[in-house]
C-alpha positions as CSV (number, residue, x, y, z in Angstrom):
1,X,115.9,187.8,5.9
2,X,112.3,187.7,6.9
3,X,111.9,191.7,6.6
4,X,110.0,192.2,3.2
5,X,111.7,195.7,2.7
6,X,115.0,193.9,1.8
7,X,115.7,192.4,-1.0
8,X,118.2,189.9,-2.3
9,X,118.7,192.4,-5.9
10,X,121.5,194.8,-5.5
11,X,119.1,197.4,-7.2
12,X,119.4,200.5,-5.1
13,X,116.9,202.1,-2.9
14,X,114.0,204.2,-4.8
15,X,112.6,207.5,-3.7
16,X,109.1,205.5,-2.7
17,X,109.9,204.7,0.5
18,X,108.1,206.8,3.1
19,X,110.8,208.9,5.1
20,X,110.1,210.3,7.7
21,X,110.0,214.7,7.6
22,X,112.7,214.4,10.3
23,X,115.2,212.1,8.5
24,X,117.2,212.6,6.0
25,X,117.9,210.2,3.4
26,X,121.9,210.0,4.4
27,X,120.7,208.2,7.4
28,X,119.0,205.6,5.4
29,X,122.2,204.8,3.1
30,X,123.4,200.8,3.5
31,X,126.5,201.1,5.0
32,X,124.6,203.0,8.5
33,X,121.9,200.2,7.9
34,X,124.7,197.6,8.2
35,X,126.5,199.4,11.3
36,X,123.0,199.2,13.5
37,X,122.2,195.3,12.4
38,X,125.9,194.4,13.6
39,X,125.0,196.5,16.9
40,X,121.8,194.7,17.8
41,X,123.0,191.8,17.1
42,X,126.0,192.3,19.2
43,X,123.5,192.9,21.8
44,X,121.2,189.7,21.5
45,X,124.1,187.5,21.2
46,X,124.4,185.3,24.4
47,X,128.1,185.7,24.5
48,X,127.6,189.7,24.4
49,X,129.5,190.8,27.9
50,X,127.4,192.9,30.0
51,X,129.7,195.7,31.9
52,X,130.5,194.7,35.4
53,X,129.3,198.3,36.6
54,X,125.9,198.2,34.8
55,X,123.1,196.5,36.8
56,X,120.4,195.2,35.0
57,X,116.9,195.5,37.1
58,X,114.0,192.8,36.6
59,X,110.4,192.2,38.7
60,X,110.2,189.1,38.1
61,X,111.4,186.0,35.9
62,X,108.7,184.2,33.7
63,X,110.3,180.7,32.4
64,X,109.5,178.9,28.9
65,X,107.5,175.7,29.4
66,X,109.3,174.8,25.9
67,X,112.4,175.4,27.7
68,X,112.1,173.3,30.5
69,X,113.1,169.4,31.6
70,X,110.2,168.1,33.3
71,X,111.6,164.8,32.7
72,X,113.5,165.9,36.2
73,X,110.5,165.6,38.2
74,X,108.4,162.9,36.7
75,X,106.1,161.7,39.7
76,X,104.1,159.6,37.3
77,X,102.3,156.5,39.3
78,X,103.8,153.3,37.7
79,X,102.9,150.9,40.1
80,X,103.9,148.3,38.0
81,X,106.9,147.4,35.4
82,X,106.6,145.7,32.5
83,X,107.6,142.4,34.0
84,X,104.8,142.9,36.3
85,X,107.4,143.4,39.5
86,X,106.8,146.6,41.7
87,X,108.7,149.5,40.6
88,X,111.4,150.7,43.3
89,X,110.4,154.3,41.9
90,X,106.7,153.5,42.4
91,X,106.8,153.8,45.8
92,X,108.9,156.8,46.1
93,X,106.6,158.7,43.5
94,X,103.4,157.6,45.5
95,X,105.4,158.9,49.0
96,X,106.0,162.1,47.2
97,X,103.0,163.2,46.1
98,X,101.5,162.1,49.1
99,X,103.8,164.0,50.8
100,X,102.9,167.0,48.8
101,X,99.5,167.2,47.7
102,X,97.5,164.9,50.8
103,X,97.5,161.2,50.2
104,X,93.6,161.4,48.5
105,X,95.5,162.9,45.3
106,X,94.4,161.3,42.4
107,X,96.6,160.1,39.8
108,X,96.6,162.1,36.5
109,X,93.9,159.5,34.9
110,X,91.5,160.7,37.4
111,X,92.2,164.8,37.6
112,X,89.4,165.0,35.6
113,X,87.5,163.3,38.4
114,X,88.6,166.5,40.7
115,X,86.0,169.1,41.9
116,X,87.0,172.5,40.0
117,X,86.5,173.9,43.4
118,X,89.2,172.4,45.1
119,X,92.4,174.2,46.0
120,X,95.0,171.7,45.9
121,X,97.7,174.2,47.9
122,X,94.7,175.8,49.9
123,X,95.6,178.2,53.5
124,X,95.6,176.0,56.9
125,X,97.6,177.1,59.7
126,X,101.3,175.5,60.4
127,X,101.2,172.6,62.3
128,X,104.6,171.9,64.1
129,X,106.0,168.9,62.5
130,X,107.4,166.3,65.6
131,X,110.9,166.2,66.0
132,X,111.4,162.4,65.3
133,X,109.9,162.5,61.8
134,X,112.1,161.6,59.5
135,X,110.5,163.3,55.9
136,X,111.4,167.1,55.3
137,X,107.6,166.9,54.8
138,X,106.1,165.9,57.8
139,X,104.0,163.4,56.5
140,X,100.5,162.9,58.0
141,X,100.2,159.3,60.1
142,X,98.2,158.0,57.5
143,X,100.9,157.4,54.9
144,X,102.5,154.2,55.3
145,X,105.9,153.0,55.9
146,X,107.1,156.4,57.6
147,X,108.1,155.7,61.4
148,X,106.8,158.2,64.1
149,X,108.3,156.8,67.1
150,X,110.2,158.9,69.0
151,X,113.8,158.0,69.5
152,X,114.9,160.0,72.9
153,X,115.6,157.1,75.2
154,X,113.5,156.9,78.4
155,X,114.9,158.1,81.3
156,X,116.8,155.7,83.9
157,X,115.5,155.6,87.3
158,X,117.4,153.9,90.2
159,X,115.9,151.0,91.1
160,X,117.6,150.8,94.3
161,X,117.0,153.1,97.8
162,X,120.2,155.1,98.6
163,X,119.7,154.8,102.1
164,X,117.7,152.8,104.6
165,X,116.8,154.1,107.8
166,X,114.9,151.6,110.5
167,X,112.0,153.1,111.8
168,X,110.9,150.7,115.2
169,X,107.1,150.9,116.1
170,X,106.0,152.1,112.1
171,X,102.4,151.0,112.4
172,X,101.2,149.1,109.6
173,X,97.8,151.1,109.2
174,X,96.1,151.5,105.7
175,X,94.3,154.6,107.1
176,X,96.9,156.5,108.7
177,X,99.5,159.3,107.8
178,X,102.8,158.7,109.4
179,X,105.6,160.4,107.3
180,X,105.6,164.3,105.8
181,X,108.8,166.5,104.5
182,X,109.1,169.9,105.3
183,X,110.4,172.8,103.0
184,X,113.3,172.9,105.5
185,X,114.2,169.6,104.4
186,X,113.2,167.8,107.7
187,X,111.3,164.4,107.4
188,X,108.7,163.7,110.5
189,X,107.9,160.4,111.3
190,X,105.0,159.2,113.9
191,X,106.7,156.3,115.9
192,X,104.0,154.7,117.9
193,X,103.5,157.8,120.9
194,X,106.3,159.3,119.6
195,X,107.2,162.0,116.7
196,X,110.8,162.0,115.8
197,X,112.6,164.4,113.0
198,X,115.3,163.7,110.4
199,X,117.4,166.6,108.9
200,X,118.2,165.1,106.1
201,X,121.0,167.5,105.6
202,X,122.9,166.6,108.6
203,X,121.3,163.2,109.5
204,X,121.1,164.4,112.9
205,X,117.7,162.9,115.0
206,X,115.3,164.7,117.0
207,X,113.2,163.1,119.7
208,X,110.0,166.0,118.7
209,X,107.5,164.7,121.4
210,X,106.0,161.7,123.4
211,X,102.4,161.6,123.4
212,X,102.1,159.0,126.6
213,X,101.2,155.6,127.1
214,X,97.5,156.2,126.9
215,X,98.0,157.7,123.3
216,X,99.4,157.8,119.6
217,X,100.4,159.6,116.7
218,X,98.0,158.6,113.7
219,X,99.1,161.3,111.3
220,X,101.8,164.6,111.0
221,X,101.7,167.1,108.3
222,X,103.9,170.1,108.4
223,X,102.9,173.6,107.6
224,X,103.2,174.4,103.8
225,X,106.4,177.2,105.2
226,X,108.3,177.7,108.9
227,X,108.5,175.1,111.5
228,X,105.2,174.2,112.5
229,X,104.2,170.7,112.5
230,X,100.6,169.7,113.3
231,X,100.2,165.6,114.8
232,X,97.1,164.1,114.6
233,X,95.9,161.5,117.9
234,X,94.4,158.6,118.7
235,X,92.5,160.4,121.4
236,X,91.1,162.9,118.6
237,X,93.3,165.9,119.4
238,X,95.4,168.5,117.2
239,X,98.8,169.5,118.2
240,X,100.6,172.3,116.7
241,X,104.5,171.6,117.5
242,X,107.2,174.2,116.8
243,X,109.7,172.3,115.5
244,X,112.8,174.4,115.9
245,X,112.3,174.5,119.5
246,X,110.6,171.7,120.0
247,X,107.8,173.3,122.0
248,X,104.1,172.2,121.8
249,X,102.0,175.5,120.5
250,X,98.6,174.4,121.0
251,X,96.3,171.9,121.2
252,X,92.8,171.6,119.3
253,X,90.0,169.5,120.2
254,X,86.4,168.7,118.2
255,X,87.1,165.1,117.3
256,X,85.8,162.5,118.9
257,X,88.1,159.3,116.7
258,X,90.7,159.4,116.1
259,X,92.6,162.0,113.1
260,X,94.4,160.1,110.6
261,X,94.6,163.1,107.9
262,X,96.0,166.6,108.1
263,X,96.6,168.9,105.4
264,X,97.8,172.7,105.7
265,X,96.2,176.0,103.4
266,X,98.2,178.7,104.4
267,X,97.1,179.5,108.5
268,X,94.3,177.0,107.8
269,X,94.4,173.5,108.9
270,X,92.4,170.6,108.0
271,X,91.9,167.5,109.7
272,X,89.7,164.1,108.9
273,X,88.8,162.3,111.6
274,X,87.5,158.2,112.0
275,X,84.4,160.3,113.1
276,X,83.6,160.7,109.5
277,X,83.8,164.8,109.9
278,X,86.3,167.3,108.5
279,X,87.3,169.8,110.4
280,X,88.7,173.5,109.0
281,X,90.7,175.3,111.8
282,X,92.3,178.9,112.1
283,X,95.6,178.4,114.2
284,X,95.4,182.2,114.4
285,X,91.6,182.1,116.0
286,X,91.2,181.0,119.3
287,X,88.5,178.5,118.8
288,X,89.1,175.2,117.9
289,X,87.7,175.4,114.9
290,X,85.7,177.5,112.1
291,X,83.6,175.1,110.4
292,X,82.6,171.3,110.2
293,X,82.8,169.8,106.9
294,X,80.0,166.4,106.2
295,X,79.6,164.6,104.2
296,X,81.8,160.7,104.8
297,X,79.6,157.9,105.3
298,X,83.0,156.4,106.6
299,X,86.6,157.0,108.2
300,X,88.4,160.2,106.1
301,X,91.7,158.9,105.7
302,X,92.8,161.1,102.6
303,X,93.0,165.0,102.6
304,X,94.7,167.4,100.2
305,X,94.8,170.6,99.3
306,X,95.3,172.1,95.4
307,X,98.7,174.0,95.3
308,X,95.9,177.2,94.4
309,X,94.5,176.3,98.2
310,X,91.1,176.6,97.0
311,X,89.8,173.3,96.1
312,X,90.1,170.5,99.1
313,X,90.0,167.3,98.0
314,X,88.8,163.9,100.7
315,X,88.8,160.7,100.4
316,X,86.9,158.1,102.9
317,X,86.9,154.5,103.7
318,X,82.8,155.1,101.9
319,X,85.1,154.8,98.8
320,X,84.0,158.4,97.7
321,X,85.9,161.2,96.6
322,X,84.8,164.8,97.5
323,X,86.2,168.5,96.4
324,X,85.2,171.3,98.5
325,X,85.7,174.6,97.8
326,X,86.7,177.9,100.9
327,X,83.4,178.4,102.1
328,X,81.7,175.4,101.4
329,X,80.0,173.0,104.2
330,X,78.8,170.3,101.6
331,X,80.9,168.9,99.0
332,X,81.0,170.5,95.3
333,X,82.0,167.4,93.6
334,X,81.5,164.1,94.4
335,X,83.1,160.9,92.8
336,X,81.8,157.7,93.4
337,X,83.7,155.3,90.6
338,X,86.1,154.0,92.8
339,X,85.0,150.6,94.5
340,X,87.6,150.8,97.4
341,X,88.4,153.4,100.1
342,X,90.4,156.6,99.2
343,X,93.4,157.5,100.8
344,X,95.6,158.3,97.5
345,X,95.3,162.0,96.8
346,X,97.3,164.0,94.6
347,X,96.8,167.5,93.0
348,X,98.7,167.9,89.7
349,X,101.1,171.1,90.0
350,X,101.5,171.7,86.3
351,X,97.7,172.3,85.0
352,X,95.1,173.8,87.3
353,X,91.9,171.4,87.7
354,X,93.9,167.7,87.8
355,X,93.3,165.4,90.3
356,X,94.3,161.9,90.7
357,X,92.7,159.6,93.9
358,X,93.2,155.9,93.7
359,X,91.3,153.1,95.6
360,X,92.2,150.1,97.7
361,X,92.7,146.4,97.6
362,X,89.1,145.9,95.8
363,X,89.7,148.6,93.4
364,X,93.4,148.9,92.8
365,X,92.7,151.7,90.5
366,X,94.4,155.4,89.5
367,X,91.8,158.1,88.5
368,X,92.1,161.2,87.0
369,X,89.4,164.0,87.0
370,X,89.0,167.6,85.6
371,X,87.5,169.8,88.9
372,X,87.1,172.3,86.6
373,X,85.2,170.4,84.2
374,X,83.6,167.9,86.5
375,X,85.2,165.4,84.1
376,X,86.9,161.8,84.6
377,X,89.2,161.9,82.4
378,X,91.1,158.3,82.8
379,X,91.4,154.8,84.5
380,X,94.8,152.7,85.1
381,X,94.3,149.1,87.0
382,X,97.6,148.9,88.3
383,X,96.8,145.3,89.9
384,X,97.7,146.4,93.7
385,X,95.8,148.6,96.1
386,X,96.9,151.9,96.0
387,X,98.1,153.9,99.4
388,X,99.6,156.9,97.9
389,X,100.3,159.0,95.1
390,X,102.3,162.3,94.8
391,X,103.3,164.1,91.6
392,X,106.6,165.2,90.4
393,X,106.7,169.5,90.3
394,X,110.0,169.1,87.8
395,X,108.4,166.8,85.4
396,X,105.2,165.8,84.7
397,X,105.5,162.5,86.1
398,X,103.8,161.0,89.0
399,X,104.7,158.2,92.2
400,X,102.8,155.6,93.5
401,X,103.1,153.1,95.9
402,X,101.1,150.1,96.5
403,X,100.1,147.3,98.9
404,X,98.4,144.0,98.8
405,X,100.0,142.4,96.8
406,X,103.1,143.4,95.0
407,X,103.8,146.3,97.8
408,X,105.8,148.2,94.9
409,X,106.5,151.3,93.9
410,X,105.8,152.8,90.6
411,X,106.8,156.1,88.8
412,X,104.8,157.3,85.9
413,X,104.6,159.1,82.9
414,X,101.7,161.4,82.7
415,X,99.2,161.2,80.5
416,X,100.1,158.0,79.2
417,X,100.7,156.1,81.8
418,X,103.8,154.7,80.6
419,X,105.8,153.3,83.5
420,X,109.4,154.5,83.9
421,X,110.0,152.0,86.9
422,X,108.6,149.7,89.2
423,X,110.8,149.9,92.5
424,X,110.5,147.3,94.8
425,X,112.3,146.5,98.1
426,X,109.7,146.2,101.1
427,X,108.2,143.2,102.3
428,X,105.0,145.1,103.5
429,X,102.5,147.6,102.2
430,X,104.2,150.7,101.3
431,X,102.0,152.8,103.1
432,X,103.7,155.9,103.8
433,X,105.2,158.8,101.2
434,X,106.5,161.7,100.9
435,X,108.5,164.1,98.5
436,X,111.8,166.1,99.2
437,X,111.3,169.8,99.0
438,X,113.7,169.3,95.7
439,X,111.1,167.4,94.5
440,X,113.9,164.8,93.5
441,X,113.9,162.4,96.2
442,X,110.8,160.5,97.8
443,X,110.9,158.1,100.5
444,X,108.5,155.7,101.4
445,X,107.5,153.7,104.8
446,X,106.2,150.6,104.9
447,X,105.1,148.0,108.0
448,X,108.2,146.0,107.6
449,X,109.4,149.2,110.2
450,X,111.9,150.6,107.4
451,X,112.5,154.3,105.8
452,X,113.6,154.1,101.9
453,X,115.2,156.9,100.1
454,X,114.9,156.9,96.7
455,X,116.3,159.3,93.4
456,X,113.3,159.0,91.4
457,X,112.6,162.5,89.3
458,X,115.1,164.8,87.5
459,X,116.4,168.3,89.4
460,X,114.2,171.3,87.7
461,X,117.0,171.9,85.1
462,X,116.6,168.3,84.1
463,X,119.9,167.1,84.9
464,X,120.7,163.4,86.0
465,X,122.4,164.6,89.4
466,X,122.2,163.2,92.4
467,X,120.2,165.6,95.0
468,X,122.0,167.3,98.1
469,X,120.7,164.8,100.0
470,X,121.3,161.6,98.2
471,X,124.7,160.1,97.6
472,X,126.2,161.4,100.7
473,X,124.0,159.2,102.7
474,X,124.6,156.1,101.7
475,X,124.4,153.3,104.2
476,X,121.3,152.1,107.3
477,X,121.0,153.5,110.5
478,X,117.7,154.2,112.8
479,X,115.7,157.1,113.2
480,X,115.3,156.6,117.1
């Protein structure tokens, strides 16, 4: 025994041993002595069983270093075996503490080379790891042989039209506006003097209104809710049509060309004319219109409005873009990278600001700007000139279609600019589009006098379903 007060003589206990006043010396005879050893040692033993109805309470646990296999986790670098081969572990190790501890850790030959001041698990805030990683680490891009690519397939977009409707007399015009689709699911279409509707629910066709022999429809745009469609004339004239009766509400004059864009804010119409003027008219006023808008050096064949209806956006055959603003006579913005005229216009309807214009046969390019920003963000040559774009309000995905020379039609993925699908199936410029109020269907006209429906975005739920006005339709027949 290592206790000095115990001896290995059998010579009994003396009366020099300091007792305490308390104590007797009975409690200090051998056989008590004994009984209390065998009882702590009862209780240090590891097979001692602890009752099942005492709990024993502790803060926290502290473990032996002496007692522990770090064997188990050796992450040593051994780049190397002795045979001079890479080690399969190597590589695991190196991942691993990479993984852990940044992949600028040095090995254990150069901690010493490490800054005292450096906190190797230091506070940042979480960073989502992607869903197509495959470590339980997230491992930053630079580490290497780790795959980030995503693995959702891309989504499959008909590349055929679900119906085909012939549309006689479709004027193949770069600068005009011939088709719109209303939020009562009615498609317009100008027809040389003539302005006929399709319910596309019922694929019943309405004869809307003949303009004469000494006049045509350049552009129709209808009114952003109810039935009002405004046409735009050769002759320079405005009419406002009520649809659902097929009577003529108004007519407003102040161009002198002809009006080959229209596009609705609320009671406020705007038109563009060949005169190089805009023109911003109250239908509720009775005066023509409220304000003149100049700035075109050229024909404004391209005119949109931002889903906020503050910002108007113009393009002209001067190959410039403009933004005005509500109460603005001059321009705000103005854009002059594109090399061609402007009659693609779209407005983005997921983030506030985006714009997208592209350019004709000399430029054949899709730009993005930030209005809010005055920024240009982005560039795409897509090789063809552009006639129209519109964007997807499901997805954030856009349409374009295209002329000289491919005459395609092209669905994208925004911002990268992937494509999903190239559609093609007219032999003319596709110079006409517009989007079902589902925002799942487009259809696009083109000079080869033909109407093509197409299933080219997902519903809002992001289902692959056809629309309520898709397969049901199947087949050709004519608008007129």
């Amino acid at each position: 025994m290592d206790d000095p007060t115990v001896s290995n003589q059998s010579a009994p206990l003396t009366p020099s041993i300091n007792v305490p006043s308390t104590m007797s010396d009975s409690s200090l005879h051998l056989d008590n002595l004994s009984s209390r050893t065998m009882h702590i040692n009862r209780l240090l033993n590891s097979s001692y069983n602890r009752s099942p109805s005492r709990t024993i309470y502790s803060d926290r646990f502290i473990p032996s270093r002496s007692g522990s296999n770090f064997a188990l986790f050796d992450i040593s670098n051994s780049p190397a075996s002795a045979e001079g081969k890479e080690d399969g572990s190597g590589t695991y190790n190196s991942l691993l503490r990479a993984a852990l501890f940044g992949p600028d850790t040095p090995d254990k030959k150069d901690a010493s080379e490490v800054p005292a001041c450096r906190n190797i698990f230091r506070y940042k805030t979480e960073t989502k790891r992607p869903l197509h990683s495959l470590s339980p680490f997230g491992l930053d891009e630079s580490v290497p042989g780790i795959s980030h690519s995503p693995v959702k397939a891309p989504r499959k977009v008909p590349k055929s039209p679900y119906k085909v409707l012939d549309a006689p007399a479709l004027q193949d015009d770069f600068y005009l506006n011939l088709v719109d689709w209303s939020s009562n699911n009615v498609l317009a279409v100008g027809l040389g003097n003539c302005v006929y509707l399709w319910n596309a629910c019922s694929s019943k066709v309405t004869k809307l209104c003949d303009l004469g022999v000494d006049d045509s429809v350049c552009s129709v745009c209808w009114a952003q809710r109810g039935t009002h469609l405004a046409v735009g004339t050769s002759e320079g004239d405005v009419e406002i049509w009520d649809a659902s009766r097929c009577r003529r509400v108004r007519t407003m004059e102040g161009h002198r060309l002809r009006v080959g864009a229209l596009a609705w804010s609320s009671s406020l119409l705007s038109s563009g004319s060949r005169d190089k003027s805009i023109l911003q008219r109250d239908i509720r006023a009775p005066d023509d219109f409220a304000s003149k808008l100049a700035g075109h050096k050229s024909e404004v064949c391209g005119l949109k409005w931002s889903y906020d209806n503050r910002e108007l956006a113009s393009g002209g055959n001067d190959n410039k873009l403009f933004v005005w603003n509500q109460h603005s006579t001059q321009p705000v913005l103005k854009y002059c990278e594109h090399t061609a005229a402007v009659k693609a216009i779209a407005w983005s309807p997921h983030l506030h600001g985006l714009l997208a214009s592209g350019g004709g046969t000399a430029d054949r390019c899709i730009r993005f700007w930030n209005t809010t920003t005055n920024a240009h963000l982005s560039c795409m040559d897509t090789g063809s000139q552009v006639c129209n774009l519109v964007w997807s309000k499901n997805v954030n995905e856009l349409v374009s279609t295209h002329g000289y020379s491919q005459n395609q039609i092209i669905v994208w993925r925004y911002p990268t600019m992937s494509k999903l699908a190239t559609l093609t199936g007219h032999t003319y410029r596709v110079l006409y589009l517009a989007i079902s109020p589902d925002g799942q269907t487009i259809v696009t006209g083109a000079g080869d006098e033909t109407l093509r429906f197409w299933n080219v975005f997902p519903s809002p739920k992001y289902q692959n379903t056809d629309s309520e006005i898709g397969a049901s339709f199947f087949g050709r027949t004519t608008i007129r």
